[in-house]
PDB file of N, CA, C and O in Angstrom:
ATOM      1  N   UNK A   1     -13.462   0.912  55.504  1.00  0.00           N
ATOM      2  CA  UNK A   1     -13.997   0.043  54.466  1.00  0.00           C
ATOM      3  C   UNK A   1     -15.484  -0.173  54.736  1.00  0.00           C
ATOM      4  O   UNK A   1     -15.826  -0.486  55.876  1.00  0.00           O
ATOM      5  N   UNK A   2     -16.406  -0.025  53.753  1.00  0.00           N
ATOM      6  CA  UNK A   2     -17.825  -0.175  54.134  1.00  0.00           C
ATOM      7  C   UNK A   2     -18.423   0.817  53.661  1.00  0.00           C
ATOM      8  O   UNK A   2     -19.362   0.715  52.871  1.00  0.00           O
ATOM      9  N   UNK A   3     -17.832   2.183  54.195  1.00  0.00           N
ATOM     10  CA  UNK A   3     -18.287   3.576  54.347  1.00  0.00           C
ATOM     11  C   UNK A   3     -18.611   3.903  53.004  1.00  0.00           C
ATOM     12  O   UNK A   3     -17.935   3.595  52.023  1.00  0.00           O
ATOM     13  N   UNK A   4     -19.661   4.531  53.003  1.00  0.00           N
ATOM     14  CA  UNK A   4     -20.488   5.548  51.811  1.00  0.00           C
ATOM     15  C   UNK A   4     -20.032   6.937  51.586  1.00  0.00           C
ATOM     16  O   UNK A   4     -20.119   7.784  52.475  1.00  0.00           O
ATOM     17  N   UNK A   5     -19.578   7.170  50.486  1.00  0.00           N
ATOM     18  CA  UNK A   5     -19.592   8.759  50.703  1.00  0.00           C
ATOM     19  C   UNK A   5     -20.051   9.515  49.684  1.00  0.00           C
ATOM     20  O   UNK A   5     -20.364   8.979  48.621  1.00  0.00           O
ATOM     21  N   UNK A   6     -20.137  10.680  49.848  1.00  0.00           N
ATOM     22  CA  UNK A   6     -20.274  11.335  48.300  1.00  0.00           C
ATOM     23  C   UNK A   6     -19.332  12.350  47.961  1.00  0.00           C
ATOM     24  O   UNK A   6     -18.893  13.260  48.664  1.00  0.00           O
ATOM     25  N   UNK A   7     -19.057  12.014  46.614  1.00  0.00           N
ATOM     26  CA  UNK A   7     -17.703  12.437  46.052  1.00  0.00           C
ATOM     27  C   UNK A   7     -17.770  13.173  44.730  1.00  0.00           C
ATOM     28  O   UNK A   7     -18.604  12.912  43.864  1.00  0.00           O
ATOM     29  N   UNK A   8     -16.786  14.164  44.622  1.00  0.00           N
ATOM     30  CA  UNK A   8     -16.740  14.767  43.420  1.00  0.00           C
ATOM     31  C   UNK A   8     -15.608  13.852  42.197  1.00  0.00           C
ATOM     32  O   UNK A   8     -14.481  13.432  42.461  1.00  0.00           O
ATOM     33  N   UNK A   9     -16.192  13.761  41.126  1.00  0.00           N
ATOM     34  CA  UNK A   9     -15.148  13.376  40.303  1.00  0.00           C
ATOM     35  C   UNK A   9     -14.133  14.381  40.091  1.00  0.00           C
ATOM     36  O   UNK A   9     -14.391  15.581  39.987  1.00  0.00           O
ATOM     37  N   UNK A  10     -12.962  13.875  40.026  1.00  0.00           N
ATOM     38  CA  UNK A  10     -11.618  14.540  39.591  1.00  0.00           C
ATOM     39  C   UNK A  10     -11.418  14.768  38.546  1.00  0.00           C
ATOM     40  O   UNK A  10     -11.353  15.915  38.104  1.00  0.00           O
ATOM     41  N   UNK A  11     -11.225  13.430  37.686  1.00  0.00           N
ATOM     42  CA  UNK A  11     -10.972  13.252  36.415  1.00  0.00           C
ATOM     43  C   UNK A  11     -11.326  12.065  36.123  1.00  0.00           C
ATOM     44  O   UNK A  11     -11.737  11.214  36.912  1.00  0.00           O
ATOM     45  N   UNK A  12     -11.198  11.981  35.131  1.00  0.00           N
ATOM     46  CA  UNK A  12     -11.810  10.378  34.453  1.00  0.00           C
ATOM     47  C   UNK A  12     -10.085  10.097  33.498  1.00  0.00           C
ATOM     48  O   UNK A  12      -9.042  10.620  33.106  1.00  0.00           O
ATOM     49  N   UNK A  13     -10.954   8.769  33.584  1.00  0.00           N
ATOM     50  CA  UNK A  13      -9.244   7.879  32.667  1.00  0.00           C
ATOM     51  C   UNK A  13     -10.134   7.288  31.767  1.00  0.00           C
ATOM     52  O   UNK A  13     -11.336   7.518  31.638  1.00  0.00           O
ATOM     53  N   UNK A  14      -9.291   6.354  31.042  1.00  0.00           N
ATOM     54  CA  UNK A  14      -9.387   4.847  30.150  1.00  0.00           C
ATOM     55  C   UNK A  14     -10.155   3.851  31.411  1.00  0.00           C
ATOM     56  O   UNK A  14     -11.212   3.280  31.141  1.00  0.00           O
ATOM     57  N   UNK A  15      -9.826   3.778  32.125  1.00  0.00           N
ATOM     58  CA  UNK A  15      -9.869   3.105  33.338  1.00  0.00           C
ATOM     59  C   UNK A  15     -10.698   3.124  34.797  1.00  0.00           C
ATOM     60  O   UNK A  15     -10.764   2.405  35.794  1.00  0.00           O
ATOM     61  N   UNK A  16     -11.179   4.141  34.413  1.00  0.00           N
ATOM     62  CA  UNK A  16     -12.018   4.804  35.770  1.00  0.00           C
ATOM     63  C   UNK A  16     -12.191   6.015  35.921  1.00  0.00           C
ATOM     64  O   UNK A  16     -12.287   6.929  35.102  1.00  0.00           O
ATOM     65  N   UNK A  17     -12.236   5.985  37.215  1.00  0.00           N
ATOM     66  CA  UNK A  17     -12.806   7.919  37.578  1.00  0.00           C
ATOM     67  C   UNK A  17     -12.310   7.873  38.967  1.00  0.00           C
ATOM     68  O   UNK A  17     -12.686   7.119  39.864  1.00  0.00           O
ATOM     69  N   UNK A  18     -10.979   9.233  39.028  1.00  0.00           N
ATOM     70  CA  UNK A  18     -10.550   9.722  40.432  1.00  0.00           C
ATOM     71  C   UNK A  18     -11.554  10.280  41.070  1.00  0.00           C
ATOM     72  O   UNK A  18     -12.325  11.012  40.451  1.00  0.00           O
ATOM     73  N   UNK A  19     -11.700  10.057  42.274  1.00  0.00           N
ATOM     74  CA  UNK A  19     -13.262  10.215  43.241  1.00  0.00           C
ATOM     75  C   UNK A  19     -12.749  11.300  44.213  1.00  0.00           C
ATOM     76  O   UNK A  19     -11.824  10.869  44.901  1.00  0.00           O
ATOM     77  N   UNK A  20     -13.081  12.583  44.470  1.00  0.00           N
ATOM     78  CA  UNK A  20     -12.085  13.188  46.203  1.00  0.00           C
ATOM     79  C   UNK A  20     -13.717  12.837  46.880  1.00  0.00           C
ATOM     80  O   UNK A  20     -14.917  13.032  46.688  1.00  0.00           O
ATOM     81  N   UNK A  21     -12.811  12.232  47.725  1.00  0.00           N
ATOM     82  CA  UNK A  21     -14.122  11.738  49.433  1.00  0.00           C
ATOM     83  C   UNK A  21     -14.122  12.495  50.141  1.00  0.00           C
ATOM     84  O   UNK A  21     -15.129  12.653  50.831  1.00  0.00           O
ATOM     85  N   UNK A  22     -13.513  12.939  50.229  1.00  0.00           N
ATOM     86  CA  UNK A  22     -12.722  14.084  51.658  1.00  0.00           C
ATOM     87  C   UNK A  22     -11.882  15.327  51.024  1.00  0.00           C
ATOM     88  O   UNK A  22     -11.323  14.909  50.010  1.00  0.00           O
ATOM     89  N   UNK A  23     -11.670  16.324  51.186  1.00  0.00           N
ATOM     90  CA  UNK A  23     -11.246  17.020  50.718  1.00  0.00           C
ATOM     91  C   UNK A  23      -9.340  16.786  50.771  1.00  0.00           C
ATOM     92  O   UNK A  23      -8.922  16.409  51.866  1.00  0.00           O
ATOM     93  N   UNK A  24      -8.371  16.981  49.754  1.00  0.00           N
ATOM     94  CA  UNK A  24      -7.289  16.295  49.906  1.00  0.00           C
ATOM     95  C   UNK A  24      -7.447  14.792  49.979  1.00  0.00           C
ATOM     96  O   UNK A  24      -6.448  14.369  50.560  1.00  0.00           O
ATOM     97  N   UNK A  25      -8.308  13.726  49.630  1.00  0.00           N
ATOM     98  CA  UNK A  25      -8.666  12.603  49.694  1.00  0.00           C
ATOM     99  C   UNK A  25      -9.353  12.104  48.540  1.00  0.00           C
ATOM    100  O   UNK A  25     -10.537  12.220  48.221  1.00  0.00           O
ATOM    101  N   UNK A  26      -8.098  11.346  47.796  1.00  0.00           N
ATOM    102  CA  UNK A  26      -8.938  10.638  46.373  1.00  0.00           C
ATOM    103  C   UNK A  26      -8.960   9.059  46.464  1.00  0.00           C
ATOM    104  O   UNK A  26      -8.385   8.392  47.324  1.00  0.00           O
ATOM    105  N   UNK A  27      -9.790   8.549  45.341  1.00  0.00           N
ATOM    106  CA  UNK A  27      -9.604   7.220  45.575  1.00  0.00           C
ATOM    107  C   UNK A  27     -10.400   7.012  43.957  1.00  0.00           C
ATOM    108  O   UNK A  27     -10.956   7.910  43.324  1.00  0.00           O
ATOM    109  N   UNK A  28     -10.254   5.560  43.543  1.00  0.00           N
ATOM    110  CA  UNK A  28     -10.231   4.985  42.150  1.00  0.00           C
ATOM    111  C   UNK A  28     -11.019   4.717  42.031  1.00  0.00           C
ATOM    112  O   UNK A  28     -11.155   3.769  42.805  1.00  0.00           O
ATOM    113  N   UNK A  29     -12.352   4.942  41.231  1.00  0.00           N
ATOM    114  CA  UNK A  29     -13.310   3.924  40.720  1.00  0.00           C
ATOM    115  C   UNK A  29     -13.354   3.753  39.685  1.00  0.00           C
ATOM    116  O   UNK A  29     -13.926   4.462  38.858  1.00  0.00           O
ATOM    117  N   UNK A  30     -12.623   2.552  39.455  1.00  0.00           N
ATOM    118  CA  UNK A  30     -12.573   1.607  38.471  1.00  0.00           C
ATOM    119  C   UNK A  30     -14.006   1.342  37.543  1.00  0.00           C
ATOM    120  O   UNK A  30     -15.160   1.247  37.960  1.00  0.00           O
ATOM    121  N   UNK A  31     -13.532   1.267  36.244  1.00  0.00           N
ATOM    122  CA  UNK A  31     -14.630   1.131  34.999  1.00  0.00           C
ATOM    123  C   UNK A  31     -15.377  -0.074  35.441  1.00  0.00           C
ATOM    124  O   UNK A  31     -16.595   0.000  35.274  1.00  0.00           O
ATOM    125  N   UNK A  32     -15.021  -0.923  35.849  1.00  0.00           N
ATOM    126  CA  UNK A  32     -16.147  -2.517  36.297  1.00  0.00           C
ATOM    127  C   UNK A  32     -16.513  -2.112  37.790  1.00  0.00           C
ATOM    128  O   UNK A  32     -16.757  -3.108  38.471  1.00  0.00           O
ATOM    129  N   UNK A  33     -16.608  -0.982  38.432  1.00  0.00           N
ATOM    130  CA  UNK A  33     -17.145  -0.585  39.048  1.00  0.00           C
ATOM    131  C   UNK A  33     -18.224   0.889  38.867  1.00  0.00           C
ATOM    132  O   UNK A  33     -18.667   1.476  39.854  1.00  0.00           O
ATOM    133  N   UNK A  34     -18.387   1.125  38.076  1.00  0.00           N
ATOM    134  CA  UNK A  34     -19.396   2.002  37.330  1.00  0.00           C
ATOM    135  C   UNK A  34     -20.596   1.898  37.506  1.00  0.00           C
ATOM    136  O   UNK A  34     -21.212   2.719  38.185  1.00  0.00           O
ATOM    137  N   UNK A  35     -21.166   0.869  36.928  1.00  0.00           N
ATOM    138  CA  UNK A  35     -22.460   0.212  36.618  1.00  0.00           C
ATOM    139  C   UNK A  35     -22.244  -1.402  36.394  1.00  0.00           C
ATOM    140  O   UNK A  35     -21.154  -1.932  36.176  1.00  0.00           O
ATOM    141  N   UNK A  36     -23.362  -1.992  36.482  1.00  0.00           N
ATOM    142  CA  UNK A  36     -23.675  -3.065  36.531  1.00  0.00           C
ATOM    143  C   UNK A  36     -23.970  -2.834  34.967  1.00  0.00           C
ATOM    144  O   UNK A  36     -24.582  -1.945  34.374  1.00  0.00           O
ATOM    145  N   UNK A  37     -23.152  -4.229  34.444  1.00  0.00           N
ATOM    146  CA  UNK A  37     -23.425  -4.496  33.006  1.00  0.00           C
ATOM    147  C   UNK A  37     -21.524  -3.571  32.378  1.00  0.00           C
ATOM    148  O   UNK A  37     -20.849  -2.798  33.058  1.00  0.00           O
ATOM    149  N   UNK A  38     -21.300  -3.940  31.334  1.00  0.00           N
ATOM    150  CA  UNK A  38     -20.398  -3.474  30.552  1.00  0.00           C
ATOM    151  C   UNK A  38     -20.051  -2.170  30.013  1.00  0.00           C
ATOM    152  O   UNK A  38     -20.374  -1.999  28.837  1.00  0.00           O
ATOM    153  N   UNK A  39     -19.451  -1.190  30.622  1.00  0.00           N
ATOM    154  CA  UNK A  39     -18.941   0.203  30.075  1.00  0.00           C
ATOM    155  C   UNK A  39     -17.831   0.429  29.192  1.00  0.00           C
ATOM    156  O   UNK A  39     -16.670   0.150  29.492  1.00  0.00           O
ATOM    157  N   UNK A  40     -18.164   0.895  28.186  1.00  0.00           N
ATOM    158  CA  UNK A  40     -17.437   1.617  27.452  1.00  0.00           C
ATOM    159  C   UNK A  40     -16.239   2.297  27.915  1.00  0.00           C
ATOM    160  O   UNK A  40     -15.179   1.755  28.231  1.00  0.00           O
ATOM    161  N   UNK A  41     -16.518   3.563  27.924  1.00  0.00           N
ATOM    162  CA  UNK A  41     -16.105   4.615  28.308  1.00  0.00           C
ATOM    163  C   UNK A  41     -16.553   5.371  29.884  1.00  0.00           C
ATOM    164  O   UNK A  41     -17.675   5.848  30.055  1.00  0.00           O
ATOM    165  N   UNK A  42     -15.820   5.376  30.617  1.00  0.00           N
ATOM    166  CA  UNK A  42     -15.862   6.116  31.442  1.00  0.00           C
ATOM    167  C   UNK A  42     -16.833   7.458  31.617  1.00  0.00           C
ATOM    168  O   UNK A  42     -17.464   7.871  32.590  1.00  0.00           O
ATOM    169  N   UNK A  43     -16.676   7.987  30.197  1.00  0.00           N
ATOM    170  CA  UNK A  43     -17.255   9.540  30.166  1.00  0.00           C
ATOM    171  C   UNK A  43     -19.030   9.388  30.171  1.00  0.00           C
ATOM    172  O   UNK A  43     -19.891  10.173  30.567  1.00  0.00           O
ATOM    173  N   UNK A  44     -19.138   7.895  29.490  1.00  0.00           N
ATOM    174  CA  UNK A  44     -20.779   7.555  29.299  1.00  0.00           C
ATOM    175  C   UNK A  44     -21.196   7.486  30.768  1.00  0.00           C
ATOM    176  O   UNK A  44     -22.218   6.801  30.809  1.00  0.00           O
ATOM    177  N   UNK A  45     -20.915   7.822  31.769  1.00  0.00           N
ATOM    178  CA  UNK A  45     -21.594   7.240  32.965  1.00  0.00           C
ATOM    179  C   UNK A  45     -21.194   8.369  34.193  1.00  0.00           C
ATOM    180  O   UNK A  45     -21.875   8.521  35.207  1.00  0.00           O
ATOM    181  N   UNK A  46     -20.002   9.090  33.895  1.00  0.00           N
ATOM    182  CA  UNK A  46     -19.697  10.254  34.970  1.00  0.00           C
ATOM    183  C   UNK A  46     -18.553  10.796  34.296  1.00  0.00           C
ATOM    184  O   UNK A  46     -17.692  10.107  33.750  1.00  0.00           O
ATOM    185  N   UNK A  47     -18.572  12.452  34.362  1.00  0.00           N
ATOM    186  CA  UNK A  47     -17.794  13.163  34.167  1.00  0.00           C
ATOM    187  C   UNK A  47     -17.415  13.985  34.851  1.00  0.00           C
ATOM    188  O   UNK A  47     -18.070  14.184  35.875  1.00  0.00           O
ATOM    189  N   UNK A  48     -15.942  15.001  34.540  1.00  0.00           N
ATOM    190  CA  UNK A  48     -15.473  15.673  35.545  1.00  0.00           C
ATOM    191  C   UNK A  48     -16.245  16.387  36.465  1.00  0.00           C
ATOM    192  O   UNK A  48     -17.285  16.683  35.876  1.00  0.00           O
ATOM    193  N   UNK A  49     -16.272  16.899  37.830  1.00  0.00           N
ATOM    194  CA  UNK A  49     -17.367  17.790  38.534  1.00  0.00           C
ATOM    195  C   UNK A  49     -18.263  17.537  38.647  1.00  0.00           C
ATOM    196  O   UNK A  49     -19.112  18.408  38.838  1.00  0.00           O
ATOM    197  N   UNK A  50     -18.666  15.931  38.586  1.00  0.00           N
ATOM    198  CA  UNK A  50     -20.101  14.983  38.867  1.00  0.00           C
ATOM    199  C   UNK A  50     -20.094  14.542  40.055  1.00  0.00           C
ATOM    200  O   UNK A  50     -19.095  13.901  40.383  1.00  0.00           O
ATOM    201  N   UNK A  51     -21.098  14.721  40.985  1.00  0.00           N
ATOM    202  CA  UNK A  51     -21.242  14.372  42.291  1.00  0.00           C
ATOM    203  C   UNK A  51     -21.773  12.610  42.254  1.00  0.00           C
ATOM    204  O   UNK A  51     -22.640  12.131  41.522  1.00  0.00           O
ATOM    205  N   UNK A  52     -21.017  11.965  43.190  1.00  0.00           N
ATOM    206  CA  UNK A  52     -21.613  10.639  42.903  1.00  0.00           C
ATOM    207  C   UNK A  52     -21.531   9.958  44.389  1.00  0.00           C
ATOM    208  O   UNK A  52     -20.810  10.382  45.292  1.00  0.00           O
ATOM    209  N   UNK A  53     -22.269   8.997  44.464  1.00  0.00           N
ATOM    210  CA  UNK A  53     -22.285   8.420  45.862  1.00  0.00           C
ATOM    211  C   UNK A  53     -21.756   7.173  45.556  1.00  0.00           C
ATOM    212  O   UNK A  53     -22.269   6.540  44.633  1.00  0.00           O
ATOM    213  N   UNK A  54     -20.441   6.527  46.421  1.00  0.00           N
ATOM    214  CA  UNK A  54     -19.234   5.653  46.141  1.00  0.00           C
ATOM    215  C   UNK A  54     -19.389   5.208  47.676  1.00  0.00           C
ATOM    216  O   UNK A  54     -19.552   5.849  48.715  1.00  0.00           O
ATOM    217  N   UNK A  55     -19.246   3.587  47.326  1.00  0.00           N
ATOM    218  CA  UNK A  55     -18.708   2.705  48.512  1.00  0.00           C
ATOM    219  C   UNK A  55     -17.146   2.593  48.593  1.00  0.00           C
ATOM    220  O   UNK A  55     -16.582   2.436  47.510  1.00  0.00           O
ATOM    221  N   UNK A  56     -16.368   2.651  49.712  1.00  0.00           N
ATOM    222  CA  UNK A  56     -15.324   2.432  49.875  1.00  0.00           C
ATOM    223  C   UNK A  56     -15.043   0.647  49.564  1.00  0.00           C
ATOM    224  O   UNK A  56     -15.565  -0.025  50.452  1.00  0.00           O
ATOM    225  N   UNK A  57     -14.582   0.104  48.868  1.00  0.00           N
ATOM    226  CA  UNK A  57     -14.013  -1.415  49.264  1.00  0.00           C
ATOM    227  C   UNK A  57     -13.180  -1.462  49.834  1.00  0.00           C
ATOM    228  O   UNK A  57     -13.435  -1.818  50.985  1.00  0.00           O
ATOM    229  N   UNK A  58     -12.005  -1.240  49.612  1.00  0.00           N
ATOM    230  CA  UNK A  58     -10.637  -1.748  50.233  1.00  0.00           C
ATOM    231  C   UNK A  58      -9.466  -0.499  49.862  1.00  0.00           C
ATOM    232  O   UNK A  58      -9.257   0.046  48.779  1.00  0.00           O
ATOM    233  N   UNK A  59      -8.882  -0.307  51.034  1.00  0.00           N
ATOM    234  CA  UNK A  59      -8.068   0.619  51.177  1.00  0.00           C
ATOM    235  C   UNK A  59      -6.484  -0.289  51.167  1.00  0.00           C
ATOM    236  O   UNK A  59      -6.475  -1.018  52.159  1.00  0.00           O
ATOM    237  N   UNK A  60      -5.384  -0.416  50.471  1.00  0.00           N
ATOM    238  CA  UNK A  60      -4.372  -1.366  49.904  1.00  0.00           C
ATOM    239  C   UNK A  60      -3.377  -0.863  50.617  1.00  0.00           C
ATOM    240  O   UNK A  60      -3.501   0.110  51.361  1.00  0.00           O
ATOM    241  N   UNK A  61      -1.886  -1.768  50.352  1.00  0.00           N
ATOM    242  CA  UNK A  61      -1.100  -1.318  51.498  1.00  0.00           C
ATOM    243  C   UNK A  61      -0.617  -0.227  51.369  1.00  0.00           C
ATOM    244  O   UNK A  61      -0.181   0.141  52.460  1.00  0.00           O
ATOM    245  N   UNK A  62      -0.369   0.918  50.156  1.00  0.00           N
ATOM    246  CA  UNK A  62      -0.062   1.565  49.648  1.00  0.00           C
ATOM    247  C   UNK A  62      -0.926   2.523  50.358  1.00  0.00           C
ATOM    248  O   UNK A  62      -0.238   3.448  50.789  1.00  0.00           O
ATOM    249  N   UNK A  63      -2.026   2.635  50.609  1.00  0.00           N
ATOM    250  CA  UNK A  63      -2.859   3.434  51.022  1.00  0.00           C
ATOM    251  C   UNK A  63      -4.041   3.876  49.854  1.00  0.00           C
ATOM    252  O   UNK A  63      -4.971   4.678  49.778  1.00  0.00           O
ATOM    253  N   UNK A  64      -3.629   3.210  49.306  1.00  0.00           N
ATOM    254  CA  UNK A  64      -5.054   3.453  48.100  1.00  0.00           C
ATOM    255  C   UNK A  64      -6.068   3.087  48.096  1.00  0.00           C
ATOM    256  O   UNK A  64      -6.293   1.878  48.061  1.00  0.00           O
ATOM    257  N   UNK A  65      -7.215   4.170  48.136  1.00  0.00           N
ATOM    258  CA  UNK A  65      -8.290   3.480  47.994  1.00  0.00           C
ATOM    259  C   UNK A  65      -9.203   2.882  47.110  1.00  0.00           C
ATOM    260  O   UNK A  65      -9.100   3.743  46.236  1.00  0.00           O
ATOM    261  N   UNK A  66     -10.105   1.999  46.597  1.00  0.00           N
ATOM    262  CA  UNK A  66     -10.748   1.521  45.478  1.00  0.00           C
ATOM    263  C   UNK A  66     -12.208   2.003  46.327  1.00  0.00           C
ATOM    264  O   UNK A  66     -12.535   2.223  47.493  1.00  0.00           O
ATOM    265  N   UNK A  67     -13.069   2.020  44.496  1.00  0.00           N
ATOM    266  CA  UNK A  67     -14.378   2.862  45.598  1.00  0.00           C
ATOM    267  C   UNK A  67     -15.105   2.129  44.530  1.00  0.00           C
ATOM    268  O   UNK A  67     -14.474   1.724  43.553  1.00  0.00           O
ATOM    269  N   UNK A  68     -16.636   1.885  44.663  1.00  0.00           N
ATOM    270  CA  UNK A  68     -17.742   1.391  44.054  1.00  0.00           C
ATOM    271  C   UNK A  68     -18.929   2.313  43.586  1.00  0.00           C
ATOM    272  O   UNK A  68     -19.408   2.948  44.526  1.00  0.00           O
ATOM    273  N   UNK A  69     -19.419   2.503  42.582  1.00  0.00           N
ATOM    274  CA  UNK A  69     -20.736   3.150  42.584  1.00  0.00           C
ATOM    275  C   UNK A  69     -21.845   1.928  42.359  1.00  0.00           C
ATOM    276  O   UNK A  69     -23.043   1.917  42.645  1.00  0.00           O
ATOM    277  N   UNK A  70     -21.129   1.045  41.829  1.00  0.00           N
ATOM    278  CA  UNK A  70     -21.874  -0.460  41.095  1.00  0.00           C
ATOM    279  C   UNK A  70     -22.785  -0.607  42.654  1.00  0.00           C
ATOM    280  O   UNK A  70     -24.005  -0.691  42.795  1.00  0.00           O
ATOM    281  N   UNK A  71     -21.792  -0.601  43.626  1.00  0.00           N
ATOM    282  CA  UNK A  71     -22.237  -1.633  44.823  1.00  0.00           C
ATOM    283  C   UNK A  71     -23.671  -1.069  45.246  1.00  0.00           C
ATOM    284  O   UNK A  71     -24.547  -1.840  45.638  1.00  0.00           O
ATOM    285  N   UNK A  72     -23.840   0.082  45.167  1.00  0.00           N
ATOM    286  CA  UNK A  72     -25.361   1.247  46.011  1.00  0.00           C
ATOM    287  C   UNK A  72     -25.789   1.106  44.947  1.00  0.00           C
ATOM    288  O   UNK A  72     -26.975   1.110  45.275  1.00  0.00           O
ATOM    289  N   UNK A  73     -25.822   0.901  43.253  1.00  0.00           N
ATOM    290  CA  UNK A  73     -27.121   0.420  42.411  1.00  0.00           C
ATOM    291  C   UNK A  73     -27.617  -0.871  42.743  1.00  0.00           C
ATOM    292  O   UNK A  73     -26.889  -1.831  42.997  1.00  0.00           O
ATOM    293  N   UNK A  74     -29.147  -0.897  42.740  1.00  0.00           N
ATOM    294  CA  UNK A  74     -29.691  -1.968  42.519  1.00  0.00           C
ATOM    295  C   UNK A  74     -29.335  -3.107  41.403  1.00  0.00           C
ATOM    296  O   UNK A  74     -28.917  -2.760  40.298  1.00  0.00           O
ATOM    297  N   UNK A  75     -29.411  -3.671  41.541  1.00  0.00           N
ATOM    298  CA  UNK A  75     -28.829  -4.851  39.930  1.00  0.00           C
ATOM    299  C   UNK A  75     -29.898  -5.255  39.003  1.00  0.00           C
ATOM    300  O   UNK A  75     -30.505  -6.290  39.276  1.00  0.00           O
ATOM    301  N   UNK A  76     -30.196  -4.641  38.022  1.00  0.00           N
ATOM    302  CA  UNK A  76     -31.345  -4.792  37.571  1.00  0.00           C
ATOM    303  C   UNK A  76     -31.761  -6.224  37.195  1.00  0.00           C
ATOM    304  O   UNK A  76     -30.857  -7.041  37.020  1.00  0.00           O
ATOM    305  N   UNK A  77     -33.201  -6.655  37.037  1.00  0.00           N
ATOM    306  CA  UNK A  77     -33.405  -7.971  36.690  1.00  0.00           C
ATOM    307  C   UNK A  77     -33.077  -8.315  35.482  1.00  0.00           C
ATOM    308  O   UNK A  77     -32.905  -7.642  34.466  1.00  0.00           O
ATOM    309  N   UNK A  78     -32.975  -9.940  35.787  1.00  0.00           N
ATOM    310  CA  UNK A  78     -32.534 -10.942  34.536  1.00  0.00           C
ATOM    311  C   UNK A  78     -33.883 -10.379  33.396  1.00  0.00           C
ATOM    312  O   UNK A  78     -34.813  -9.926  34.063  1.00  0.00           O
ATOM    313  N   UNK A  79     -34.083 -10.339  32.259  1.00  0.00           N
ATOM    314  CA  UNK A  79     -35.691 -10.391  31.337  1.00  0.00           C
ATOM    315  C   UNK A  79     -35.981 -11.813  31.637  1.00  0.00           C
ATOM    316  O   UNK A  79     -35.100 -12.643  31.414  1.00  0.00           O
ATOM    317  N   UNK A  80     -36.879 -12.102  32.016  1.00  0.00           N
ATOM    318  CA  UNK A  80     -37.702 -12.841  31.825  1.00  0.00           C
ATOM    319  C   UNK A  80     -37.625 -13.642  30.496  1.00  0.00           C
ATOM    320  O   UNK A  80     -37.603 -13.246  29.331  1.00  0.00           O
ATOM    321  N   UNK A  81     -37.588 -14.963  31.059  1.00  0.00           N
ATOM    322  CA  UNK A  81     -37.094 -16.751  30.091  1.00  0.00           C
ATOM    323  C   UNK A  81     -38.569 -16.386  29.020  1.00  0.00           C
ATOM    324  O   UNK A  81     -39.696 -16.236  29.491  1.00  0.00           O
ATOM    325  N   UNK A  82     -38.230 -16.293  27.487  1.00  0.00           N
ATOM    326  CA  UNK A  82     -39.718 -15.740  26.739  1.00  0.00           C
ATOM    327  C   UNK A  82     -40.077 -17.246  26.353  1.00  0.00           C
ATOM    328  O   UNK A  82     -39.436 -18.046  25.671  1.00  0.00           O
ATOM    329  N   UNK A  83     -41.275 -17.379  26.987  1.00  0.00           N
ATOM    330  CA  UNK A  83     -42.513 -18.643  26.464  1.00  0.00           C
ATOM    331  C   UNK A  83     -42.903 -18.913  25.098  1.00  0.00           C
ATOM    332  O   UNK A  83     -43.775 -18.187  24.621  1.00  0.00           O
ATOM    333  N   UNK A  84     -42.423 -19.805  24.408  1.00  0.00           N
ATOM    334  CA  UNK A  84     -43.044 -20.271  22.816  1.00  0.00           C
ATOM    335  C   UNK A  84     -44.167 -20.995  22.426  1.00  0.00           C
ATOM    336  O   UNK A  84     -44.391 -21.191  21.232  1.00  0.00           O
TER     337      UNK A  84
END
């Protein structure tokens, strides 16, 4: 848990994008883990055979892993409160 890796997408869902970390080694990244801010679609942000760099969060009892791309983007700033 912690660990960075870079991963090929598998496939994409409704729901996310299967990540392999390791070869024989997949794990979930979930659509509210995409990007910072609200996604659509999965396909707007990574598609099949897209190399992406994913934080591990939490590996479940099942053995599943959940992975982040959100977490290694910067979070972009608030705009600026506009003066009248």
């Amino acid at each position: 848990v912690g660990k960075i890796y870079e991963g090929v997408v598998k496939s994409t869902t409704a729901f996310g994008a299967f990540i392999e970390i390791l070869p024989g080694v997949e794990g979930l990244l979930h659509i509210s883990e995409l990007q910072h801010g609200r996604t659509e679609r999965t396909e707007d942000v990574v598609k099949k055979g897209d190399h992406v760099r994913v934080k591990l969060l939490e590996v479940d009892e099942r053995g599943r892993m959940r992975l982040s791309r959100k977490a290694l983007i910067e979070k972009p700033e608030a705009a600026p409160a506009r003066s009248h």
